[in-house]
KENUVEX-60132 format. One record per residue: x, y, z of N, C-alpha, C in turn; residue in one letter. Coordinates in pm, 1 decimal. Atoms other than C-alpha are relative to their C-alpha. Layout:
N
REC       nxx       nyy       nzz      caxx      cayy      cazz       cxx       cyy       czz  resn
REC         X         Y         Z         X         Y         Z         X         Y         Z     A
...
***
This chain:
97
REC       nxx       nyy       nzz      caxx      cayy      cazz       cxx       cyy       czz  resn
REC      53.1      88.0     102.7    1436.7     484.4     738.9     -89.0    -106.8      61.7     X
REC      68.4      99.0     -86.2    1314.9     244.6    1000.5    -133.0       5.2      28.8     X
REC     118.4     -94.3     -57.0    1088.0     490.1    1143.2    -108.7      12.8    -101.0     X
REC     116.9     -19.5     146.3     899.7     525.4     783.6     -66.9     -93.5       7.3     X
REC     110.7      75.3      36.1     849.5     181.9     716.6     -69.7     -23.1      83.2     X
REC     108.8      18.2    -119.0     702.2     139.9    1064.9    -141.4      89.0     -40.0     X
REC      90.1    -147.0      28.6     485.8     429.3     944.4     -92.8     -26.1     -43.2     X
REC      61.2      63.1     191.5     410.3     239.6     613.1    -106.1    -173.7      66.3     X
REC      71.5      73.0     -42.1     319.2     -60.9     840.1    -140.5      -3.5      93.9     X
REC     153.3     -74.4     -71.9      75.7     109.5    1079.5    -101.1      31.8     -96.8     X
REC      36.1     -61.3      99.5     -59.5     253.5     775.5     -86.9     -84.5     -77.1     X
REC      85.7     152.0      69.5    -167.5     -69.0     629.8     -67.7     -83.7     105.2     X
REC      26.5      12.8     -78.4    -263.8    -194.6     929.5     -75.7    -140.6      -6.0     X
REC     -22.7     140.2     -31.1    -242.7    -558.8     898.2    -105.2     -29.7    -143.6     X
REC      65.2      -4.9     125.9    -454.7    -538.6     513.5      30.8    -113.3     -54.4     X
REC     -11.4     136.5      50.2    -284.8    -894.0     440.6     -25.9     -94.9      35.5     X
REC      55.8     107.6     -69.8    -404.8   -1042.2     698.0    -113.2     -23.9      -0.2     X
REC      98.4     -24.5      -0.1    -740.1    -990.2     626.6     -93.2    -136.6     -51.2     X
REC      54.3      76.3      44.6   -1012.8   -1256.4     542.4      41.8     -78.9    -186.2     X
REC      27.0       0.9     162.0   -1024.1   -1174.6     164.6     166.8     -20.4     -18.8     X
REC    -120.1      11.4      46.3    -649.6   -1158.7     132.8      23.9    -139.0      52.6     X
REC     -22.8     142.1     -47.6    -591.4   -1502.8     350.2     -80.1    -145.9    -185.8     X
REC      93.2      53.2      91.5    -852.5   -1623.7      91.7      70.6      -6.2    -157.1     X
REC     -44.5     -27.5      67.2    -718.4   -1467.8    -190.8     156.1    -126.8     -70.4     X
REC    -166.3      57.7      46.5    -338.0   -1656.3    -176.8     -11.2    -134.8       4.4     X
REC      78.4     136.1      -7.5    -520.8   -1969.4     -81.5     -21.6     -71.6    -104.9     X
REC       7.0      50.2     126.0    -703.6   -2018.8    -415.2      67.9       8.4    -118.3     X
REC     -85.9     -56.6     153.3    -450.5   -1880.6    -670.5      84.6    -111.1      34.5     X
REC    -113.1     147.1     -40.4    -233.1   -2219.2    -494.3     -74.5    -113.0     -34.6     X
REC      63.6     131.9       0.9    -510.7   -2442.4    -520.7    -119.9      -1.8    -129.0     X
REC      61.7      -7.6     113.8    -653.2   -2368.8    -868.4      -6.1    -189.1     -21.3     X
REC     -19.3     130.2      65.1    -789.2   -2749.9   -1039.7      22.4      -0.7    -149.8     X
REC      10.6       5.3     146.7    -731.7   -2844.4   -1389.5     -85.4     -66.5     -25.0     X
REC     134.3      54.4      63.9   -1062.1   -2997.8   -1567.4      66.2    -145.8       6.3     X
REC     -49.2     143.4     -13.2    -865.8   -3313.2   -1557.5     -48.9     -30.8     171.2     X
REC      23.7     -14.1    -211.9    -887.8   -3273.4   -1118.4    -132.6      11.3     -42.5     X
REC     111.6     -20.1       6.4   -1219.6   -3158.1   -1180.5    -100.2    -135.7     -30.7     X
REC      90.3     112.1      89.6   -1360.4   -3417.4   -1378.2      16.5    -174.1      99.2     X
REC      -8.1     153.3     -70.8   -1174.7   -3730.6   -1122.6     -85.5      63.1     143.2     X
REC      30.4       2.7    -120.0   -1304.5   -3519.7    -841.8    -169.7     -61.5       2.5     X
REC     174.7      84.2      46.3   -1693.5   -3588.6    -997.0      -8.3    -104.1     -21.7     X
REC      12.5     170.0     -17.2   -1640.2   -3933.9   -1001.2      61.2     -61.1      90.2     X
REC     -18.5      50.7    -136.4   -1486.6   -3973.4    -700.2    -125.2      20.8     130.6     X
REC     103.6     -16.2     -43.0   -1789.9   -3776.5    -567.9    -121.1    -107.1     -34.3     X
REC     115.9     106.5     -22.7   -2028.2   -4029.2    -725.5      -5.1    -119.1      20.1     X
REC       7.6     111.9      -2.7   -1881.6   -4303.7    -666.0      19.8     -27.1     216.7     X
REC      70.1     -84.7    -145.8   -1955.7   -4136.0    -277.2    -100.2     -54.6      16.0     X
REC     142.8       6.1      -2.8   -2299.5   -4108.7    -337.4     -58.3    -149.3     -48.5     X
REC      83.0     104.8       2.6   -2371.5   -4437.6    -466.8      48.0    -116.0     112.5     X
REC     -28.8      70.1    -123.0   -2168.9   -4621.0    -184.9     -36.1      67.2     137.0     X
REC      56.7     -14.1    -138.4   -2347.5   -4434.2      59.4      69.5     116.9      67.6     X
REC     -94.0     -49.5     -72.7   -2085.7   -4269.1     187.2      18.5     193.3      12.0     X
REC      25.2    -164.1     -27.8   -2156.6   -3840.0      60.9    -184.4       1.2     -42.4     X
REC     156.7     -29.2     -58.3   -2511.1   -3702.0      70.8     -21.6      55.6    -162.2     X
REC      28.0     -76.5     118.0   -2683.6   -3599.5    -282.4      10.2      85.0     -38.2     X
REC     -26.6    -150.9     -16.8   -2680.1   -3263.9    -231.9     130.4      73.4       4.4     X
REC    -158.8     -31.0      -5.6   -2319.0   -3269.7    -193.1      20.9      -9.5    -134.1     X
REC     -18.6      55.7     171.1   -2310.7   -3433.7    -519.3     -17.4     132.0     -71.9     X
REC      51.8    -135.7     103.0   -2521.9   -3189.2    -635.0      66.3     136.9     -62.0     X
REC    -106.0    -151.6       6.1   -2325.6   -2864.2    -551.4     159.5     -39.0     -48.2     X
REC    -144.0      41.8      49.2   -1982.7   -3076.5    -656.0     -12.5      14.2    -175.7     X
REC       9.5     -17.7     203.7   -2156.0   -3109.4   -1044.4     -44.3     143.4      -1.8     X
REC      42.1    -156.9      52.2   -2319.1   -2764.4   -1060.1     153.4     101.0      11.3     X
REC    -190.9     -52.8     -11.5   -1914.7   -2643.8    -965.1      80.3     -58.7    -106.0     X
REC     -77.5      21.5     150.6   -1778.1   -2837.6   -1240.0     -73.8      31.5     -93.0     X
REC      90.2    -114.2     167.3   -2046.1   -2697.5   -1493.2      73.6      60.9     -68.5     X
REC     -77.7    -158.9      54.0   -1901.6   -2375.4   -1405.6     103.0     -68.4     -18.6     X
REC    -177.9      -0.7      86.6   -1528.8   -2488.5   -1453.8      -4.0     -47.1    -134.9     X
REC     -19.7      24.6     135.4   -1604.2   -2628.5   -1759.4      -8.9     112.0     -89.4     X
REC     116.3     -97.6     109.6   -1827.7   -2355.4   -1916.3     134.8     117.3      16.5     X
REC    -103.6     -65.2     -33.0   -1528.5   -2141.9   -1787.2     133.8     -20.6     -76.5     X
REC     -93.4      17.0      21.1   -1266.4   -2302.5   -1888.1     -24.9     -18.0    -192.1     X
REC      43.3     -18.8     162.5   -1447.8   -2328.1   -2269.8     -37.0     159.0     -48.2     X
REC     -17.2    -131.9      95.6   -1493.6   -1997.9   -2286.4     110.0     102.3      -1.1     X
REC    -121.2     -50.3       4.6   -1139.2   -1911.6   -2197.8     101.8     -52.2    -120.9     X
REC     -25.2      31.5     131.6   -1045.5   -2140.7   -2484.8     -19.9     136.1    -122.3     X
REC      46.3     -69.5     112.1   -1255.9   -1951.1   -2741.9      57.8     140.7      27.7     X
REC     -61.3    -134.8     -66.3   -1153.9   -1605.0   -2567.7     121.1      19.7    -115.0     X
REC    -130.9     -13.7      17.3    -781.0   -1711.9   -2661.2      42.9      14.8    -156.8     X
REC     -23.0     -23.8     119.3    -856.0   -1826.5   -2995.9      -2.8      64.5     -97.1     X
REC      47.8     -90.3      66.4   -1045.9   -1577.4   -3102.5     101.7     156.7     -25.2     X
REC    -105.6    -109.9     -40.7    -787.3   -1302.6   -2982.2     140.6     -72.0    -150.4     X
REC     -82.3      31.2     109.6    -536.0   -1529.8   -3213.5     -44.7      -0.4    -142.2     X
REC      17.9     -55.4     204.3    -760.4   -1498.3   -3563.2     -19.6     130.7      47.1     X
REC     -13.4    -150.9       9.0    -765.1   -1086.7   -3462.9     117.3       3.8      17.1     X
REC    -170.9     -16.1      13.2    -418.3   -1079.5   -3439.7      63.8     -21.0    -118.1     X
REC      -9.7      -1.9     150.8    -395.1   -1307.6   -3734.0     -13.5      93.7    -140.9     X
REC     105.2     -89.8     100.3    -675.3   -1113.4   -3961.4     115.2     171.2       4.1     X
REC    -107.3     -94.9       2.7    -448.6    -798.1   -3825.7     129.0      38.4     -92.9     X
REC    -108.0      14.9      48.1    -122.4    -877.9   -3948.0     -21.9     -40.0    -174.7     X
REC      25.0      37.0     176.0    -256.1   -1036.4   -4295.2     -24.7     118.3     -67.7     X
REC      80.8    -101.1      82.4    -452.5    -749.1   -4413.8     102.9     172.7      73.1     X
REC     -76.6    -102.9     -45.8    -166.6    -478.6   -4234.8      59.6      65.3    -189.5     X
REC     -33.1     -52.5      82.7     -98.7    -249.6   -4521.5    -125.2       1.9    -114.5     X
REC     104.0       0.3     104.6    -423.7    -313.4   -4754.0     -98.6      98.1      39.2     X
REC     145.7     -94.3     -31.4    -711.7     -53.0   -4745.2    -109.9     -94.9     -26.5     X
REC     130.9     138.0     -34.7   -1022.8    -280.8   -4626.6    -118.2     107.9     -39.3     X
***
């Protein structure tokens, strides 16, 4: 039995250790919530106007919360929308439409 999983481990040949997987377990721990998001952009500009991060930093810190927003609004609508088809489903279950 030993002998297998050794088998099973050669076999994989270290596949968790890999960049993308290191990477992988990394961000699924360090997800932000739009709340984080939103103090981290004003901690960033209040950087940039004391001098202290570079514009460009700025820059790529707001064009990254864009996306989490625009992301995180269309995972909203996604959800809700999935809840009136579910709704609309169940109401009209048994009527010929």
């Amino acid at each position: 039995m030993l002998e297998a999983e050794r088998g099973e481990w050669r076999r994989r040949g270290g596949a968790e250790r890999s960049n993308q997987s290191r990477a992988r377990r990394r961000y699924e721990k360090e997800q932000l919530t739009l709340a984080e998001v939103n103090g981290l952009v004003a901690v960033t500009l209040k950087g940039v106007l004391g001098g202290a991060i570079e514009p460009g930093v700025a820059s790529a810190v707001a064009s990254l919360a864009r996306v989490a927003k625009d992301l995180s609004l269309a995972t909203e609508l996604e959800h809700r929308l999935q809840a009136l088809e579910t709704q609309a489903a169940v109401s009209t279950k048994g009527r010929i439409a």
